[in-house]
mmCIF file of the N, C-alpha and C atoms, coordinates in Angstrom:
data_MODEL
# 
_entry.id   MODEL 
# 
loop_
_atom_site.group_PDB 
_atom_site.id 
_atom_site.type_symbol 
_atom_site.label_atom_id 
_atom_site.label_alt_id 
_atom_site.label_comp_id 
_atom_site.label_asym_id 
_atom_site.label_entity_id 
_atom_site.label_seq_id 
_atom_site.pdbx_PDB_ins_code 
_atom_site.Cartn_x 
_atom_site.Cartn_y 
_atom_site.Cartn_z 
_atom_site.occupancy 
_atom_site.B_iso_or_equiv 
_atom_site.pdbx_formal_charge 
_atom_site.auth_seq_id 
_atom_site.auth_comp_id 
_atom_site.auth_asym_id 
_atom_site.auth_atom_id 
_atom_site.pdbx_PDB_model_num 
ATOM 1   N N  . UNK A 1 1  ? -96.261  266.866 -84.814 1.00 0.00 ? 1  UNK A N  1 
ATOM 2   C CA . UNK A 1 1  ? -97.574  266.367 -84.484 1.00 0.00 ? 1  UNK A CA 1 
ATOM 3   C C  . UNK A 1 1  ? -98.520  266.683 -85.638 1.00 0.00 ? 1  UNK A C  1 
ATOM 4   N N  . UNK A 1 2  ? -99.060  265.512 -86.184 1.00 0.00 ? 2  UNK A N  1 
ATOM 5   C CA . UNK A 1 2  ? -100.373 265.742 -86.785 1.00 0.00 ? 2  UNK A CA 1 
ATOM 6   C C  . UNK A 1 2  ? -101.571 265.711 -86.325 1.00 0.00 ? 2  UNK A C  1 
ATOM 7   N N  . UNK A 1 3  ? -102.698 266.191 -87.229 1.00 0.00 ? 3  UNK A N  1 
ATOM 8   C CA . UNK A 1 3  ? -104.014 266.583 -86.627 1.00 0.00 ? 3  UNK A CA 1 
ATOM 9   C C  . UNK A 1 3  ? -104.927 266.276 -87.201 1.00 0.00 ? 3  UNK A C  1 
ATOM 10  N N  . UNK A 1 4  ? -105.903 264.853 -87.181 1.00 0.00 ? 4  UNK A N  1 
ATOM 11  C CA . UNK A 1 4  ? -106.485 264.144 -88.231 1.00 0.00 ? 4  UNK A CA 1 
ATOM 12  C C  . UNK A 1 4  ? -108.131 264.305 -88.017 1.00 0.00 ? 4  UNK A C  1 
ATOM 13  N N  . UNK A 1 5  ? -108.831 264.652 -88.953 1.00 0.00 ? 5  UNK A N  1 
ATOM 14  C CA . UNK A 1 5  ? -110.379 265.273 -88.137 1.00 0.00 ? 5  UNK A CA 1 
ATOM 15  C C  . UNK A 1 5  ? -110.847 263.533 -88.121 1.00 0.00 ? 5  UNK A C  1 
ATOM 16  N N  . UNK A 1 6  ? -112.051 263.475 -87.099 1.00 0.00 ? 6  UNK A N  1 
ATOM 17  C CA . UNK A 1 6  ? -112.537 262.233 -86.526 1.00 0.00 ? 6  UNK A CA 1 
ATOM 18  C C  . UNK A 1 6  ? -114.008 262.724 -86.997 1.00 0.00 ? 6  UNK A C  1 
ATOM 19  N N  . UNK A 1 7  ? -114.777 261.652 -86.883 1.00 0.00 ? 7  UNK A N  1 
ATOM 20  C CA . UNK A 1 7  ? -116.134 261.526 -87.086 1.00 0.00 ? 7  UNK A CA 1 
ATOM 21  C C  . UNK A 1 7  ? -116.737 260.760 -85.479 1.00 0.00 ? 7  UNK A C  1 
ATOM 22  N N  . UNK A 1 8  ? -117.252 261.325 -84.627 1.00 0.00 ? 8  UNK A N  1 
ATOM 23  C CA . UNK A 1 8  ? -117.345 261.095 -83.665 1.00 0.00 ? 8  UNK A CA 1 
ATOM 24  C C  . UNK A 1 8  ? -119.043 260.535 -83.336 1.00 0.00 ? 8  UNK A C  1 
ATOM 25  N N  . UNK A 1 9  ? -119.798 259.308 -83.321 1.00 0.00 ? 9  UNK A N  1 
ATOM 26  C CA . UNK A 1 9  ? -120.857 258.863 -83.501 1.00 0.00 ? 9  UNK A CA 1 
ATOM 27  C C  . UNK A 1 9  ? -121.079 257.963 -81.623 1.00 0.00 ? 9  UNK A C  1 
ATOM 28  N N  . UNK A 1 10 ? -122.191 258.539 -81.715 1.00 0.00 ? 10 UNK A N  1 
ATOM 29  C CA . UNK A 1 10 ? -123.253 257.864 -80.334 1.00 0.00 ? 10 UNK A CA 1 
ATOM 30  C C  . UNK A 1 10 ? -123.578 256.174 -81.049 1.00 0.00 ? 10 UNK A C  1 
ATOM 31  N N  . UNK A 1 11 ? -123.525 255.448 -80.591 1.00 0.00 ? 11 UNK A N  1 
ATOM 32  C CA . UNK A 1 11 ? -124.185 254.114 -80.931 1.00 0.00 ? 11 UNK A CA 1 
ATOM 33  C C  . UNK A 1 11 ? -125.162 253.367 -79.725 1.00 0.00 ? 11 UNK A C  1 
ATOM 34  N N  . UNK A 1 12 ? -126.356 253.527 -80.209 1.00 0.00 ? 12 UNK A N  1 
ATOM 35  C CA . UNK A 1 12 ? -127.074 253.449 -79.178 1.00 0.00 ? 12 UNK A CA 1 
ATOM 36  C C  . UNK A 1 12 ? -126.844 251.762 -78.549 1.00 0.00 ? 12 UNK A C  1 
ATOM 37  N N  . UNK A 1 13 ? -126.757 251.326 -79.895 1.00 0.00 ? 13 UNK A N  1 
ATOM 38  C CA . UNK A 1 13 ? -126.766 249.103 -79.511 1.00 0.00 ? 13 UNK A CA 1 
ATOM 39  C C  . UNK A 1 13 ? -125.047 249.175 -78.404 1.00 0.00 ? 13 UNK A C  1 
ATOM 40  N N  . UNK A 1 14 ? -124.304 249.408 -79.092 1.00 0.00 ? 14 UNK A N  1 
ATOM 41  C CA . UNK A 1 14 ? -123.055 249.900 -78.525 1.00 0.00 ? 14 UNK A CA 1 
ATOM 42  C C  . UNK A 1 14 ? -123.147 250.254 -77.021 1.00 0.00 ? 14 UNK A C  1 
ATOM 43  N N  . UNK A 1 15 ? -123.932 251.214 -76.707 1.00 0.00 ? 15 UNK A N  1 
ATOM 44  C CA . UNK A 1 15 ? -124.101 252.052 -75.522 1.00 0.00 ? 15 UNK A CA 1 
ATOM 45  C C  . UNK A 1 15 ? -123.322 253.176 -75.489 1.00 0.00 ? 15 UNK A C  1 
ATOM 46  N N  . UNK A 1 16 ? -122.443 253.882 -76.354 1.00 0.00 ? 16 UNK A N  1 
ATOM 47  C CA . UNK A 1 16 ? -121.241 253.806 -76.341 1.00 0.00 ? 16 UNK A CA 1 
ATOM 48  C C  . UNK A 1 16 ? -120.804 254.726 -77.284 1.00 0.00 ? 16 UNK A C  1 
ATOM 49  N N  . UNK A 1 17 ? -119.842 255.680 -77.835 1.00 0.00 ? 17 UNK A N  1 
ATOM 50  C CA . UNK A 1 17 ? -119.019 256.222 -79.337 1.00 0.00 ? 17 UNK A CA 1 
ATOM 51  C C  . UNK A 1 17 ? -118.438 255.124 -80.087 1.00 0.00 ? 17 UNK A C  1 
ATOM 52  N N  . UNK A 1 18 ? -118.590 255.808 -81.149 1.00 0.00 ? 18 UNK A N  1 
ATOM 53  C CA . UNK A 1 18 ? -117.573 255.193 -82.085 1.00 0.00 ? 18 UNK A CA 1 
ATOM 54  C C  . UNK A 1 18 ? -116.965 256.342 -82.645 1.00 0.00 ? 18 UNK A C  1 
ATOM 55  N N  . UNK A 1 19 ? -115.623 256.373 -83.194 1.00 0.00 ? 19 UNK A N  1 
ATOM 56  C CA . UNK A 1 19 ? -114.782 257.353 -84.182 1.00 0.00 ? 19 UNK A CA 1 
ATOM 57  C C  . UNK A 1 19 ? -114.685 256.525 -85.024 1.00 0.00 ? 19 UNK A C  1 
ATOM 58  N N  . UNK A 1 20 ? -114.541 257.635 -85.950 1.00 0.00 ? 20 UNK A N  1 
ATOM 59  C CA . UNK A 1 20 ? -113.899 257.347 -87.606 1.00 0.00 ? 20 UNK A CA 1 
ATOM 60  C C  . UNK A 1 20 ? -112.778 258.315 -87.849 1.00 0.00 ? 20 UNK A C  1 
ATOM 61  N N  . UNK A 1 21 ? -112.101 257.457 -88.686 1.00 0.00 ? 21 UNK A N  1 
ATOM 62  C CA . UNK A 1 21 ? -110.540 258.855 -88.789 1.00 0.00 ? 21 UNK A CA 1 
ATOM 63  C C  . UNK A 1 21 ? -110.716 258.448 -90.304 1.00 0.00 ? 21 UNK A C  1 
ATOM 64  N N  . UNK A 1 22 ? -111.450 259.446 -91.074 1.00 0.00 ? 22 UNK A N  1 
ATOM 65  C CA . UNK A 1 22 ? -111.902 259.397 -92.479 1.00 0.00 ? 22 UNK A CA 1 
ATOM 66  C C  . UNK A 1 22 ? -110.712 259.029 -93.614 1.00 0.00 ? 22 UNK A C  1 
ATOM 67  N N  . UNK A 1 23 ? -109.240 260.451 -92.958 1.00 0.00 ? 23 UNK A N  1 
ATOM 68  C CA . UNK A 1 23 ? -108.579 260.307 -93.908 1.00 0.00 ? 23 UNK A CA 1 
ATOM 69  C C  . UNK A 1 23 ? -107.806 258.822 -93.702 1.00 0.00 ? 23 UNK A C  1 
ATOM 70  N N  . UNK A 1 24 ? -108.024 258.153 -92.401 1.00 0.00 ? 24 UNK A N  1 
ATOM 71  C CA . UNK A 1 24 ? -107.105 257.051 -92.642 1.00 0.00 ? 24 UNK A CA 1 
ATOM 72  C C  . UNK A 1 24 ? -107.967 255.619 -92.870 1.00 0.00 ? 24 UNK A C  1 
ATOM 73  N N  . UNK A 1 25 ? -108.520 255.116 -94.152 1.00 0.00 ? 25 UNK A N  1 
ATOM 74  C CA . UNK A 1 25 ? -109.104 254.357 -94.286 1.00 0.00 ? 25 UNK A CA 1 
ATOM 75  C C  . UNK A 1 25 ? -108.765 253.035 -93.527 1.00 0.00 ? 25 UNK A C  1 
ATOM 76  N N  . UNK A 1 26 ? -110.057 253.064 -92.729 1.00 0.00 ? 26 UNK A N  1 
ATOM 77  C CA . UNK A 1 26 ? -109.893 251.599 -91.759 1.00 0.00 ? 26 UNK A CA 1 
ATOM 78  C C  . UNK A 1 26 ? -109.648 251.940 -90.428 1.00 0.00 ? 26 UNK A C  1 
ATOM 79  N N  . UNK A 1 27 ? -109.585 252.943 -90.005 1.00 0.00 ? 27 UNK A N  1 
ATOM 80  C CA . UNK A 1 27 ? -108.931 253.859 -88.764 1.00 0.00 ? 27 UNK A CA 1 
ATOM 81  C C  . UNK A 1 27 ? -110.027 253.703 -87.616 1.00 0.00 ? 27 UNK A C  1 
ATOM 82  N N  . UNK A 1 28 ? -110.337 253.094 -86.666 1.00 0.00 ? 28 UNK A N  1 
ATOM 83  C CA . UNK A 1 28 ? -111.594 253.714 -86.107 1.00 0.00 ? 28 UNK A CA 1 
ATOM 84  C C  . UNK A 1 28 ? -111.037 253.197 -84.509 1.00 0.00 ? 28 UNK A C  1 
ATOM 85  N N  . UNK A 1 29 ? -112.218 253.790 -83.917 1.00 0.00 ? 29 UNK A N  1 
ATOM 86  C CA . UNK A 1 29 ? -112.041 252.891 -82.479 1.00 0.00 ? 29 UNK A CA 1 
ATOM 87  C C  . UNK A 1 29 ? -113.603 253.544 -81.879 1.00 0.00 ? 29 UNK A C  1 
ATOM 88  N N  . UNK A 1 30 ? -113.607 252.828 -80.496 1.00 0.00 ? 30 UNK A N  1 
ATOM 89  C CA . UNK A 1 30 ? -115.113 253.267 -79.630 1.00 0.00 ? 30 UNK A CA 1 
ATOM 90  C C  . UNK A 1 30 ? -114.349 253.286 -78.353 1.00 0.00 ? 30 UNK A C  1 
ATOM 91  N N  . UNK A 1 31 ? -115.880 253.972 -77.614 1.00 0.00 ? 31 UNK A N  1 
ATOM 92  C CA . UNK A 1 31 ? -115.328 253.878 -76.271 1.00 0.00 ? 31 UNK A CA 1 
ATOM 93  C C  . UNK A 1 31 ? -116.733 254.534 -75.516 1.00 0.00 ? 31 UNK A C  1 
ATOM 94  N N  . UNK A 1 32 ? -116.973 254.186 -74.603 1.00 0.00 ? 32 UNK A N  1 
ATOM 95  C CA . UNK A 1 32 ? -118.227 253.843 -73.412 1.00 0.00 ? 32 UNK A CA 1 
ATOM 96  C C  . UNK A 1 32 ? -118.625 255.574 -73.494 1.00 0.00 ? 32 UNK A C  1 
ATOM 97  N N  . UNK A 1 33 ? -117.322 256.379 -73.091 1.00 0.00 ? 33 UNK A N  1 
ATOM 98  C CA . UNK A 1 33 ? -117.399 258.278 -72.953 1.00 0.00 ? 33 UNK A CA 1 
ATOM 99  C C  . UNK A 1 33 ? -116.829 258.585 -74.181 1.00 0.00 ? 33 UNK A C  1 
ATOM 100 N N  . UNK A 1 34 ? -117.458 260.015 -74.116 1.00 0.00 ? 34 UNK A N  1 
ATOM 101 C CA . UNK A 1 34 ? -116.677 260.527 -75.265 1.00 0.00 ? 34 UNK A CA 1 
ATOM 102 C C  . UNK A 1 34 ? -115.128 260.990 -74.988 1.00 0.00 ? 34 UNK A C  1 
ATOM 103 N N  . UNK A 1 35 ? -114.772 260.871 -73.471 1.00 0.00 ? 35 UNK A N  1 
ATOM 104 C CA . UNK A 1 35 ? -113.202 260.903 -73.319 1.00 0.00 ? 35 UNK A CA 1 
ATOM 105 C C  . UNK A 1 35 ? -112.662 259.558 -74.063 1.00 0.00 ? 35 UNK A C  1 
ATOM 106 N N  . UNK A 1 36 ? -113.107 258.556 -73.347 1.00 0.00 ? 36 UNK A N  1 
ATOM 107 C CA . UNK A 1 36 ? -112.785 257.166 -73.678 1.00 0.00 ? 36 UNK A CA 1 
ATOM 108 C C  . UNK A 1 36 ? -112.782 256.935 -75.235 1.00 0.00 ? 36 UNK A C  1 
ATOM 109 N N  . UNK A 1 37 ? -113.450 257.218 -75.720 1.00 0.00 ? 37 UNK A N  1 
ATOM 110 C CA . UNK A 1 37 ? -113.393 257.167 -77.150 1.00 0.00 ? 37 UNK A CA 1 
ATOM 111 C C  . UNK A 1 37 ? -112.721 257.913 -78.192 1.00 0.00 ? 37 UNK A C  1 
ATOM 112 N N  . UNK A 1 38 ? -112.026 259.075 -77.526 1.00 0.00 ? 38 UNK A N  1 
ATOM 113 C CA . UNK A 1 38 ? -111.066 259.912 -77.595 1.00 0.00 ? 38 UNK A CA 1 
ATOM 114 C C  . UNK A 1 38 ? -109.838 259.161 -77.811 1.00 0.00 ? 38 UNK A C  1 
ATOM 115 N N  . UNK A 1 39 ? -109.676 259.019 -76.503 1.00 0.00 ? 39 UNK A N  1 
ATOM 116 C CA . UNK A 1 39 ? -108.272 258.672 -75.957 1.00 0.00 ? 39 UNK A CA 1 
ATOM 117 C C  . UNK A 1 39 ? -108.150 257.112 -76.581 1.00 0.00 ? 39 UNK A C  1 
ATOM 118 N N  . UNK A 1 40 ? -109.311 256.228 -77.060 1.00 0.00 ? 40 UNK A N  1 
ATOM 119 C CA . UNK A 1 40 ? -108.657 255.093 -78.100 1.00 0.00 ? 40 UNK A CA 1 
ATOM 120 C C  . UNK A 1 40 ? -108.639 255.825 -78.860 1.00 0.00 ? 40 UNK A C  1 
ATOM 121 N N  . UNK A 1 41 ? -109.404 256.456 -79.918 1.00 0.00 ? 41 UNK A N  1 
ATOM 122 C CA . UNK A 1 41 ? -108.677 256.906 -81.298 1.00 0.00 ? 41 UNK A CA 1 
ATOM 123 C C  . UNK A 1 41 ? -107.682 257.003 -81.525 1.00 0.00 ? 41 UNK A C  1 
ATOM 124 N N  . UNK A 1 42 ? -106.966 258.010 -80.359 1.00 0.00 ? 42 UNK A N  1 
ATOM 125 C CA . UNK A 1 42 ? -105.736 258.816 -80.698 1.00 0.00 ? 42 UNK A CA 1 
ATOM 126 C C  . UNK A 1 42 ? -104.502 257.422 -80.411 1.00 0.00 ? 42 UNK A C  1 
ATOM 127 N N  . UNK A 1 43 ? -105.070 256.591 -79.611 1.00 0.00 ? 43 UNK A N  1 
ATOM 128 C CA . UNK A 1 43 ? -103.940 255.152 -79.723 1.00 0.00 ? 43 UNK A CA 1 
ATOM 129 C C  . UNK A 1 43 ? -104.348 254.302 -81.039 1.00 0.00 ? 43 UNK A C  1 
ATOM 130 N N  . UNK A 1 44 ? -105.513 254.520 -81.887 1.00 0.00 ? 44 UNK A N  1 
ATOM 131 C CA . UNK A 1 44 ? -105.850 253.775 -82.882 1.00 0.00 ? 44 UNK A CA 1 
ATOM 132 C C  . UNK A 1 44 ? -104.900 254.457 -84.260 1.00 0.00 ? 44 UNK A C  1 
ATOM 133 N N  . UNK A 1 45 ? -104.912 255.507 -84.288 1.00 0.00 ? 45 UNK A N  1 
ATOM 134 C CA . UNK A 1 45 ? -104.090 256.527 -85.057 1.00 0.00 ? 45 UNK A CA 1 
ATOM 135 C C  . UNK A 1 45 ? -102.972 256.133 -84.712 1.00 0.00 ? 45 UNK A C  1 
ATOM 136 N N  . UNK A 1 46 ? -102.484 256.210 -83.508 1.00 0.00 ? 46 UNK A N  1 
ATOM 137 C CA . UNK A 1 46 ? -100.513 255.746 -83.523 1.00 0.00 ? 46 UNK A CA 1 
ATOM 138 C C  . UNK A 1 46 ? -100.324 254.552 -84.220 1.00 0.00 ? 46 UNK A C  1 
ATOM 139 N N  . UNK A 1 47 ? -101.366 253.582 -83.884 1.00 0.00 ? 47 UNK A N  1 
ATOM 140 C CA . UNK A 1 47 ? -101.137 252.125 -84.409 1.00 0.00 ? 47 UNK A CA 1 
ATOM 141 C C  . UNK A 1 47 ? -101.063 252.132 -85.724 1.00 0.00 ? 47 UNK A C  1 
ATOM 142 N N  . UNK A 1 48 ? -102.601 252.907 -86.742 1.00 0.00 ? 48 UNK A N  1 
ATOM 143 C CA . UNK A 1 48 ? -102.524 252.816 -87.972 1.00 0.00 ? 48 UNK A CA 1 
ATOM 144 C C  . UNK A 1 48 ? -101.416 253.278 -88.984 1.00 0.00 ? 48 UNK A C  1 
ATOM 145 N N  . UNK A 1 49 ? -100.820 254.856 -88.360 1.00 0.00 ? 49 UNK A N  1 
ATOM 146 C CA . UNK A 1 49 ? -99.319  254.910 -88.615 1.00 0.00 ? 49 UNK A CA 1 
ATOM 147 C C  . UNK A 1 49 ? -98.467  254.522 -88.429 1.00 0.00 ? 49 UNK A C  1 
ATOM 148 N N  . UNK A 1 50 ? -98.175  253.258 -87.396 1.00 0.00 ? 50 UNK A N  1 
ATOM 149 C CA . UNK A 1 50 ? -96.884  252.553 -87.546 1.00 0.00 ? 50 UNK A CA 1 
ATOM 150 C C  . UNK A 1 50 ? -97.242  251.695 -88.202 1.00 0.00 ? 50 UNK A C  1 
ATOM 151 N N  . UNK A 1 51 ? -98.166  250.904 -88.467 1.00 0.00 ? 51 UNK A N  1 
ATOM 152 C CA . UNK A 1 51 ? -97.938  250.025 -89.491 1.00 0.00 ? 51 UNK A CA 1 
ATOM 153 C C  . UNK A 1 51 ? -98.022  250.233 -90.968 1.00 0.00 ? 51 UNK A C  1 
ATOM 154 N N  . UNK A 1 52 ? -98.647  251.275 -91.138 1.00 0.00 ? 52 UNK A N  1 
ATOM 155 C CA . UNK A 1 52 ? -98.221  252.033 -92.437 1.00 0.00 ? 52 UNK A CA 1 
ATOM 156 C C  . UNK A 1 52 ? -96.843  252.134 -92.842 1.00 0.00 ? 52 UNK A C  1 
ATOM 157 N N  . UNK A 1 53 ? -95.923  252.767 -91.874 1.00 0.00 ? 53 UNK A N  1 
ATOM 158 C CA . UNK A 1 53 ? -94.520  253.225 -92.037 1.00 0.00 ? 53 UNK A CA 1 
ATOM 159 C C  . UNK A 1 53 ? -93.917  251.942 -91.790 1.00 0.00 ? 53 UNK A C  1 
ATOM 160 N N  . UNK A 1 54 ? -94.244  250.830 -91.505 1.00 0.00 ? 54 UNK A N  1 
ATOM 161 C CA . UNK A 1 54 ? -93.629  249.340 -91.161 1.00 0.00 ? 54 UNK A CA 1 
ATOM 162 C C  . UNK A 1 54 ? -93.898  249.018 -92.919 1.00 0.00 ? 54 UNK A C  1 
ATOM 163 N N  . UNK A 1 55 ? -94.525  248.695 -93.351 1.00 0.00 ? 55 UNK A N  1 
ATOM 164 C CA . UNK A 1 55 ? -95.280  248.727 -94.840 1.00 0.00 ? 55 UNK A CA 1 
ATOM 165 C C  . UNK A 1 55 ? -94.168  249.131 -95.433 1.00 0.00 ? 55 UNK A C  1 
ATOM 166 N N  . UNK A 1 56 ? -94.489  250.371 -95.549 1.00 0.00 ? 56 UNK A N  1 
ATOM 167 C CA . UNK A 1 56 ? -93.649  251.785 -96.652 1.00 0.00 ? 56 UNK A CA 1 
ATOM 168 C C  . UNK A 1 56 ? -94.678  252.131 -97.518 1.00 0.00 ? 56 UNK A C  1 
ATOM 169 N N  . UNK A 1 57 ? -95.845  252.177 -97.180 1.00 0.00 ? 57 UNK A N  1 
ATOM 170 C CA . UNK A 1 57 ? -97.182  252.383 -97.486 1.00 0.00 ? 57 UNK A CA 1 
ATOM 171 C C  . UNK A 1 57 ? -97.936  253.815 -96.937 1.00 0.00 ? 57 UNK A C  1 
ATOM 172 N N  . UNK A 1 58 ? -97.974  254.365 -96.405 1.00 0.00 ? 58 UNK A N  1 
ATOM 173 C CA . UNK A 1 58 ? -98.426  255.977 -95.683 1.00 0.00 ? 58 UNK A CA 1 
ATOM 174 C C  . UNK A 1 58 ? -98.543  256.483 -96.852 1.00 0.00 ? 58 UNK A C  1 
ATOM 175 N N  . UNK A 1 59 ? -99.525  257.348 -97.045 1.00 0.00 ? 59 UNK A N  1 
ATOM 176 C CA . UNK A 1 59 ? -99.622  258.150 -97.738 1.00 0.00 ? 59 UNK A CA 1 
ATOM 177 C C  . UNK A 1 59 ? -99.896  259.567 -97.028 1.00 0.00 ? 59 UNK A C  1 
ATOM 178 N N  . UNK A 1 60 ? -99.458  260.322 -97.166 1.00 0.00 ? 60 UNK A N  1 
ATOM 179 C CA . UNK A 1 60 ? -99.993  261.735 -96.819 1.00 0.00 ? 60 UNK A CA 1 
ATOM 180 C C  . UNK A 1 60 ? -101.348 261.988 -97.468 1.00 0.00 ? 60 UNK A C  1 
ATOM 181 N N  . UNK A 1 61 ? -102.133 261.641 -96.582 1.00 0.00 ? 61 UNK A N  1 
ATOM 182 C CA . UNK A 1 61 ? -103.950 262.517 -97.069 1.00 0.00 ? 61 UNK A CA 1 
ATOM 183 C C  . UNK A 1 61 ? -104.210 263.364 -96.385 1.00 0.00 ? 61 UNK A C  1 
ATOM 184 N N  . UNK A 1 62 ? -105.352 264.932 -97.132 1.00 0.00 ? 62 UNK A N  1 
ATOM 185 C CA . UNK A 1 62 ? -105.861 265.506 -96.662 1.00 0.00 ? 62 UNK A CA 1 
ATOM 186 C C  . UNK A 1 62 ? -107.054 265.681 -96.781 1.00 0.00 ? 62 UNK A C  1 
ATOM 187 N N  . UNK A 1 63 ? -107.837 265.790 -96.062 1.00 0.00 ? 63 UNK A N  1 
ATOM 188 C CA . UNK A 1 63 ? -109.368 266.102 -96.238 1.00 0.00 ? 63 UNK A CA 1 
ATOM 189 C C  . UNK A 1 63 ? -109.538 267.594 -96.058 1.00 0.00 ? 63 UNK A C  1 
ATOM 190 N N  . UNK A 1 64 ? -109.956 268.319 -97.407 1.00 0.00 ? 64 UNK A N  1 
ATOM 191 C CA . UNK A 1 64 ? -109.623 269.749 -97.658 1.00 0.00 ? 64 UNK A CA 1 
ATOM 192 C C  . UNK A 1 64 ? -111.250 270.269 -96.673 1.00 0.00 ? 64 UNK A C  1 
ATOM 193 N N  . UNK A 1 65 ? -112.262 269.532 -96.954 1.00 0.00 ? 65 UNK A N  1 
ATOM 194 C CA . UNK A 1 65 ? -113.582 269.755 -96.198 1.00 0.00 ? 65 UNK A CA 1 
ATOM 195 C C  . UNK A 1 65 ? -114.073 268.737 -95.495 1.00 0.00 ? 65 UNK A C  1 
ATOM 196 N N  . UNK A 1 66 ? -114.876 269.186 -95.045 1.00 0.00 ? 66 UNK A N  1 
ATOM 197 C CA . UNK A 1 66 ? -116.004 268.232 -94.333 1.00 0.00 ? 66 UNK A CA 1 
ATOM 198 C C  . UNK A 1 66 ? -117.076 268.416 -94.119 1.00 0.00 ? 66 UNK A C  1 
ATOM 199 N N  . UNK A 1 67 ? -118.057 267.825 -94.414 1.00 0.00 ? 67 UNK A N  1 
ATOM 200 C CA . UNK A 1 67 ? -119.850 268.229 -94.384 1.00 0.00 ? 67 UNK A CA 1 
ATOM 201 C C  . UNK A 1 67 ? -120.426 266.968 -93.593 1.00 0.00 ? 67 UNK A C  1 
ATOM 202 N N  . UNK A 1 68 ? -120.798 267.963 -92.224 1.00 0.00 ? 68 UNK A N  1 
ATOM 203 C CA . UNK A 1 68 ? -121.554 266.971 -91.547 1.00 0.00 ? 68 UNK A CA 1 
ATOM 204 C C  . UNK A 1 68 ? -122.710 266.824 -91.667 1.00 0.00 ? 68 UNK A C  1 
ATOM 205 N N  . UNK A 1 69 ? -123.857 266.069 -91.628 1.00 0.00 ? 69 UNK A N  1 
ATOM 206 C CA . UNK A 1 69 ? -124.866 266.021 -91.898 1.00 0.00 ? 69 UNK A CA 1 
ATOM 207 C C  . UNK A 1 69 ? -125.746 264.659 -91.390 1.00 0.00 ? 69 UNK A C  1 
ATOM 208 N N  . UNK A 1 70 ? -127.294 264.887 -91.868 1.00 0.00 ? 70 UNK A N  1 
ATOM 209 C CA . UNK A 1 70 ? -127.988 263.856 -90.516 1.00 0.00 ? 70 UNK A CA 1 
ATOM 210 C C  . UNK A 1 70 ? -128.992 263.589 -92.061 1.00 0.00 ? 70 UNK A C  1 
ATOM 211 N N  . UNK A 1 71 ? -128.861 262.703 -91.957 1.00 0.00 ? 71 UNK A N  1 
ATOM 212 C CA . UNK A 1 71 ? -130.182 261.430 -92.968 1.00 0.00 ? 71 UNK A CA 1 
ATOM 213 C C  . UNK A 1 71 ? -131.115 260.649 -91.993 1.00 0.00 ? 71 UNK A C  1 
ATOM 214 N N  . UNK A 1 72 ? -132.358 260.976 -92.094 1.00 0.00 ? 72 UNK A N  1 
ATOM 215 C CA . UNK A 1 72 ? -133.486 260.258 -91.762 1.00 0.00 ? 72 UNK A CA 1 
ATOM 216 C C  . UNK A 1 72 ? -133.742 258.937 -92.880 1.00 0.00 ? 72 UNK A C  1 
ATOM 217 N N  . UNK A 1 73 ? -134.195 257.891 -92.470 1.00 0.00 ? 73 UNK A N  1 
ATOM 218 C CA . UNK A 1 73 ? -134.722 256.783 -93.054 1.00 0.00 ? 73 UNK A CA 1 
ATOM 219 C C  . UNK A 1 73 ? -135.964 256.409 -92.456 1.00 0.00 ? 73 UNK A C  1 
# 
């Protein structure tokens, strides 16, 4: 089992989360709760790795840090 950090975002137009799975570019999913939006990720992640390994394309990435942070505009 791997363990991929998520970026976990409120979207207000949405109503709703969104994730980001940073190290896997293109990776994301939403969902209404933050269970729900959970539990797609972690089926958005199975998907993005099988078709990687369908490919022969996967790369092993790691994201050594992470800095969360909040920007006003």
């Amino acid at each position: 089992m791997e363990n991929y950090k998520v970026v976990l975002m409120y979207d207000a137009e949405y109503k709703g989360y969104v994730v980001d799975v940073p190290e896997l570019p293109g990776c994301m999913s939403q969902g209404k709760t933050v269970d729900s939006a959970m539990k797609n990720v972690k089926e958005a992640i199975i998907g993005w790795l099988e078709a990687e390994d369908k490919k022969g394309t996967r790369k092993k990435t790691r994201i050594s840090s992470v800095l969360v942070g909040e920007v006003a505009v």
